[in-house]
N, C-alpha and C positions, 0 to 999 in steps of 0.2 A: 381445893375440894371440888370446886365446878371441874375442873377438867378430869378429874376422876370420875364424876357421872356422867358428863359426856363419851369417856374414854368406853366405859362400860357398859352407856346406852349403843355406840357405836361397834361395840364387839358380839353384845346381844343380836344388833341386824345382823349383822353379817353372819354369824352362828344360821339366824334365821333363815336367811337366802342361801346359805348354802344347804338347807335342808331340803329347801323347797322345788333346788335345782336337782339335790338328788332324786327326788320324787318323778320328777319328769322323765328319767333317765331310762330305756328298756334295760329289763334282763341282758344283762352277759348271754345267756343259753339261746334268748331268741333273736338278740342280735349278731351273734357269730353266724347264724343262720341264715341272714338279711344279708353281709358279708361274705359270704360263700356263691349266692344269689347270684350278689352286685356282681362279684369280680367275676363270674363265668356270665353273665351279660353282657360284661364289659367287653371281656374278652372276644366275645362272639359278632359284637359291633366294631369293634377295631380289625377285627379278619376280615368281615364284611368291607368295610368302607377304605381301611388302609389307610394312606397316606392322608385324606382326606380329613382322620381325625386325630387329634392331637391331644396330650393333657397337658392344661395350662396351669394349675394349681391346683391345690388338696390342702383343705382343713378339716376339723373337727366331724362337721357335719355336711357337708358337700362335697362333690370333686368337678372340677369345671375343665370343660374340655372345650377346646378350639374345631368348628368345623367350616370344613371349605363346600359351597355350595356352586354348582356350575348356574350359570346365567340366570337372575330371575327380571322378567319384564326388562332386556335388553343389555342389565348390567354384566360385565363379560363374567365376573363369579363375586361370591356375596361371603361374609366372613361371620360364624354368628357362636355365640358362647351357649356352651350348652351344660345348666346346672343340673346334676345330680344328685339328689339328696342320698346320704348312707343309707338312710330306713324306705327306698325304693325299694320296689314298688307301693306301698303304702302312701308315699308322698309324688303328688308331679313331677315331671320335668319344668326346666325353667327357662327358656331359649330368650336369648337378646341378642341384640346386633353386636358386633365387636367397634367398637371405636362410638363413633358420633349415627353413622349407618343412615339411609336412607328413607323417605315415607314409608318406601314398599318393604324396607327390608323391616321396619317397625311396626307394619300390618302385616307379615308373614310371621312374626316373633308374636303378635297378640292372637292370631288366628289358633297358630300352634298351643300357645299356653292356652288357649279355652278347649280344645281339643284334649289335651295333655290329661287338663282336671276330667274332662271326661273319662279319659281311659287308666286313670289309674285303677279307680274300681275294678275296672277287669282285669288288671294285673298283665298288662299285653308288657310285652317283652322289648327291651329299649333298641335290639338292633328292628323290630318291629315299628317302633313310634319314628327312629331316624330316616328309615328306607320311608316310610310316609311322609316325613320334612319334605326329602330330597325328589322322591316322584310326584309328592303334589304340590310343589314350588312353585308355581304356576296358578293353580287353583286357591292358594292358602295368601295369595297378594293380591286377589279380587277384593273389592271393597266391601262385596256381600254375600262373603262365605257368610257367615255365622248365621242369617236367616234361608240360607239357601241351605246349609246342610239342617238346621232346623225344620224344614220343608221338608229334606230327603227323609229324613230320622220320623218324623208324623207320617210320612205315606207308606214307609214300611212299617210301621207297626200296626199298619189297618190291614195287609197279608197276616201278619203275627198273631192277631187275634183268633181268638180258638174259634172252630168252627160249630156248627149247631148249638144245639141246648138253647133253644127259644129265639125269638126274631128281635133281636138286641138293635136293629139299624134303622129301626122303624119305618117299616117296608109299609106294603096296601093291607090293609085289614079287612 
């Protein structure tokens, strides 16, 4: 008798979470959509880069791809994964070092991913986010991008501000 309630409390979870998993799940219609996206991005970044980028495996919700980067801070070329989620652009990129990798290659992979979250918002286009890995590999293995682009990102938005309509800067009175 106990293993029948058991059996039964344990068929109820399970019922329950696969509810809960469907819930999560997009529409068929706007994810086909997401999918059409992906693969002509894809595609646009693999004629761009070529050889340089590979796919290393495909699951459910990702697709990882192997990229070869030429020299950062003396290393002759640098090896790094690069995760894509299916629901891109809505979700980040995810770049890591391939194998074990190095400081710098592990401060150009955390640079990138804070970069990355920023620009999903705008929806910028992945042979767009790669070709910025690859020309600011250099810049992205400083130790202090993240408040130096911080710096840049404040002093242009003090050009951005609209002009006139009252003395907002608190000038001489």
């Amino acid at each position: 008798m106990v293993s029948e309630e058991v059996r039964a409390t344990t068929d109820g979870a399970l019922a329950a979470g696969r509810k809960r998993r469907a819930k999560r799940r997009a529409p068929r219609s706007r994810q086909a959509g997401h999918n059409e996206r992906l693969r002509t991005e894809l595609e646009q970044a693999r004629h761009m880069l070529g050889e340089s980028l590979k796919t290393r495996s495909q699951s459910a919700h990702v697709s990882v791809f192997r990229i070869y980067i030429p020299g950062i801070c003396g290393e002759e070329s640098c090896t790094f994964l690069v995760h894509v989620p299916h629901d891109y652009p809505s979700t980040a990129l995810r770049l890591e070092p391939d194998g074990r990798g190095s400081g710098v290659q592990s401060r150009v992979a955390a640079h990138f991913n804070w970069r990355s979250r920023l620009r999903c918002t705008r929806e910028t286009p992945l042979a767009a986010q790669l070709n910025y890995l690859i020309s600011e590999r250099r810049l992205l293995a400083e130790p202090d991008y993240i408040p130096r682009e911080q710096l840049r990102k404040s002093f242009y938005a003090l050009f951005a501000a609209p002009a006139g309509g009252g003395d907002a800067g608190g000038g001489e009175s």
